[in-house]
VOGU-3710 file (C-alpha; in Angstrom, 3 decimals, decimal comma):
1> xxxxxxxxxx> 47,786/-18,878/-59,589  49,492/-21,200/-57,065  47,898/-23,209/-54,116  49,454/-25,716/-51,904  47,019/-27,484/-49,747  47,790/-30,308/-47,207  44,953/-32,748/-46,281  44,853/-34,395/-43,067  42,870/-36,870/-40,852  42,622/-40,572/-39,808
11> xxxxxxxxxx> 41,775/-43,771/-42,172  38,240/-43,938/-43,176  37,498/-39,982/-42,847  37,792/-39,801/-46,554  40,739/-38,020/-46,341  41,962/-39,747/-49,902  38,540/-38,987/-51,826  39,151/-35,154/-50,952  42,037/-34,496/-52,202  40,818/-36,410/-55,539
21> xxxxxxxxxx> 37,656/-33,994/-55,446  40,074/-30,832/-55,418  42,689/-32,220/-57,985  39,675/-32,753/-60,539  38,128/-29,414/-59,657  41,985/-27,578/-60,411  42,021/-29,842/-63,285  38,681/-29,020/-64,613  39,605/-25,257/-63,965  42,742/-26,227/-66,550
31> xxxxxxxxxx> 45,279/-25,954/-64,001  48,040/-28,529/-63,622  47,919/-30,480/-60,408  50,488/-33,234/-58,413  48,848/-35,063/-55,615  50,787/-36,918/-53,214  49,291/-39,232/-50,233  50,177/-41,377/-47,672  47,763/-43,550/-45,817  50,079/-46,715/-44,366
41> xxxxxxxxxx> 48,090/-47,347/-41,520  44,556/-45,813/-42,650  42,691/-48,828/-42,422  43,358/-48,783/-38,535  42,241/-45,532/-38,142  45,946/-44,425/-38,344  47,321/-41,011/-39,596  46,539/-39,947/-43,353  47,764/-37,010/-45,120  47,689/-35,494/-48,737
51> xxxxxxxxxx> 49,311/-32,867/-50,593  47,681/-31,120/-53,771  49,729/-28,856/-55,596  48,261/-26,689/-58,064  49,209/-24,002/-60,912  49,824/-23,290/-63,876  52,765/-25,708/-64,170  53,538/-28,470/-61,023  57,003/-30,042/-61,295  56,989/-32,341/-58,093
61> xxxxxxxxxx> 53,885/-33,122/-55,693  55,495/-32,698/-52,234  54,903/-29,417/-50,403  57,572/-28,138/-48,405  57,198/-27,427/-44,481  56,156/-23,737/-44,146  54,572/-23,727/-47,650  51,611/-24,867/-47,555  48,530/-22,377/-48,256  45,931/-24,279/-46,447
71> xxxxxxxxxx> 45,823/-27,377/-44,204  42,362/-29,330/-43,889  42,519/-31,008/-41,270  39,583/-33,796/-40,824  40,158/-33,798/-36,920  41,554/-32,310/-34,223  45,164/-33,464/-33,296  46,473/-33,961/-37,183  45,815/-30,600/-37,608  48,208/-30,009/-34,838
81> xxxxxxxxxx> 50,940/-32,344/-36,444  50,530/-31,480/-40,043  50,567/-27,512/-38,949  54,432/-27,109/-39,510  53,327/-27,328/-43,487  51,723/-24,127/-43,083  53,484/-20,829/-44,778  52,697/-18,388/-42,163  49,627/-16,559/-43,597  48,166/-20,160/-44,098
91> xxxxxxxxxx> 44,777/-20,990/-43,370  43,429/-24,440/-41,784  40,238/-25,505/-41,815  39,630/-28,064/-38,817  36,455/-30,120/-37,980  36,391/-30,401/-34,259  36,270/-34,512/-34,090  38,429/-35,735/-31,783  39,903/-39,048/-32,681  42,058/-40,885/-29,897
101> xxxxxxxxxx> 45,086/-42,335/-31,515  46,633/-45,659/-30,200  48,957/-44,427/-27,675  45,936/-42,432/-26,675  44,055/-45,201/-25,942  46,584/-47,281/-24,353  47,712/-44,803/-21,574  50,923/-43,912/-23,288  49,954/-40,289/-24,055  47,167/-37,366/-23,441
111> xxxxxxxxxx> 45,272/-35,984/-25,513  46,313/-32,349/-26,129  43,822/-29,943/-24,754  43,108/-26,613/-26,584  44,142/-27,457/-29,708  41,785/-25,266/-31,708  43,327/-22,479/-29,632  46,316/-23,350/-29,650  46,686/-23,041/-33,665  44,814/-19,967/-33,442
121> xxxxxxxxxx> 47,971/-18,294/-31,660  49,523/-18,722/-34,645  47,105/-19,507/-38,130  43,755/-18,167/-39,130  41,763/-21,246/-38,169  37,988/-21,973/-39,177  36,718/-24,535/-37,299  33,333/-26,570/-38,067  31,646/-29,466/-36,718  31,889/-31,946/-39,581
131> xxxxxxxxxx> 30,009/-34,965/-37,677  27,078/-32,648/-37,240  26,880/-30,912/-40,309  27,200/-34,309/-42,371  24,579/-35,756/-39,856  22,397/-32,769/-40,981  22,901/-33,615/-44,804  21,883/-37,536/-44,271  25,082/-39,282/-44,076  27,546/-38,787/-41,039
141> xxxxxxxxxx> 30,700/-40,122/-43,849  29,982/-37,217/-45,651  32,251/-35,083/-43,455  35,026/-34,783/-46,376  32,466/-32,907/-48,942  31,645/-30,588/-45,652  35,531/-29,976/-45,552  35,440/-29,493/-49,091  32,343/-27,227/-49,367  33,921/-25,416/-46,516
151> xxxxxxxxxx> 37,445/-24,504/-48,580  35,570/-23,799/-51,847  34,557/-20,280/-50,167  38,876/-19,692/-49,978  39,066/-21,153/-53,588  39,119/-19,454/-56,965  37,079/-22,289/-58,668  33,338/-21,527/-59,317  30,683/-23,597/-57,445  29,564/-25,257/-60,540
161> xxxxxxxxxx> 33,298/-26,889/-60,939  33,281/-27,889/-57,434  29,653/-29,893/-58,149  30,730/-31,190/-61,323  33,782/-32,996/-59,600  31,411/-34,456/-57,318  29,261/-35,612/-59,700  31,921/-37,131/-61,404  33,313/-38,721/-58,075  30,450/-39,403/-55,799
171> xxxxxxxxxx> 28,070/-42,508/-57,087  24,732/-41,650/-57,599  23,003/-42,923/-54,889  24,599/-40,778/-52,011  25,507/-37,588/-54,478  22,520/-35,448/-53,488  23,801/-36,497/-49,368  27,161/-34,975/-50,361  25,776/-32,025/-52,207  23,982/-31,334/-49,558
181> xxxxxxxxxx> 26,879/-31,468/-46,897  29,404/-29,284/-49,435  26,529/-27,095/-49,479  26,384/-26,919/-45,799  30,231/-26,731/-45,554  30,364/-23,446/-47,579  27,718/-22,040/-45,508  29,341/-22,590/-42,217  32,331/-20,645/-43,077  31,220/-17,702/-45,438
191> xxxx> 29,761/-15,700/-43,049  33,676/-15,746/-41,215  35,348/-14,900/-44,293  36,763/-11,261/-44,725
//
């Protein structure tokens, strides 16, 4: 088995915490895993990305553009930028948060419209509404375990791995908030899956 998966979003989404969630779940699984991030400007709500490699043996953590297996994308208009890492039977899963970026907000640019549409022309694209479904669980941070619980359906980890990496990860006092939202995240997107 081999998986490439590119995470994507904007500082303070939990973009970071993610992609530790799925490394320890590969790792718990006995796979070997590389995890590369970048998050220069995440504490200004600036562009963050990850890549987790996994298999049986990883020799470098960066993932090649038009490799990737699946891109989750925690909003909107990264999932449009961080697309070109997608091999071309990729799969993204996008929450539909829509997070201005700077030259957004200054005048400097627009906003792209269509964007969910415009990556279904070319990906098979599952889109969810994070904010609401973490709202639902009891915690509107807990959008990154809804991303999560949303890919574990594409995954060949059990469940129980998946929880047991968030029980290792998540501190106790918001764990059953996040169980909650993974739970909800897996639900919104099995019914879609072939």
């Amino acid at each position: 088995m081999k998986m490439d998966i590119v995470l994507c979003g904007v500082g303070g989404q939990g973009v970071l915490l993610a992609s530790e969630i799925l490394s320890v779940v590969a790792l718990k699984a006995g796979y070997d895993v590389k995890k590369s991030e970048i998050h220069g400007m995440a504490q200004r709500g600036g562009s963050v990305f990850s890549f987790v490699r996994i298999s049986e043996k990883v020799y470098s953590p960066i993932i090649p553009e038009g490799k990737a297996d699946f891109l989750l994308a925690f909003e909107e208009l990264e999932a449009l930028r961080y697309a070109r890492y997608l091999c071309n039977s990729g799969k993204i899963i996008v929450n539909t948060q829509k997070i201005s970026p700077i030259t957004v907000l200054s005048g400097e640019a627009v906003y792209p419209e269509n964007v969910i549409e415009t990556l279904k022309e070319h990906f098979e694209v599952y889109s969810l509404d994070g904010i609401e479904l973490a709202q639902k669980a009891g915690n509107i941070k807990a959008v990154n375990t809804v991303i999560m619980g949303a890919f574990s359906v594409f995954s060949p980890f059990s469940k129980e791995l998946w929880l047991d990496a968030l029980k290792d990860l998540i501190p106790e006092k918001i764990l059953s908030v996040n169980i909650k939202a993974f739970e909800m995240g897996r639900k919104s997107v099995e019914g879609e899956v072939s």
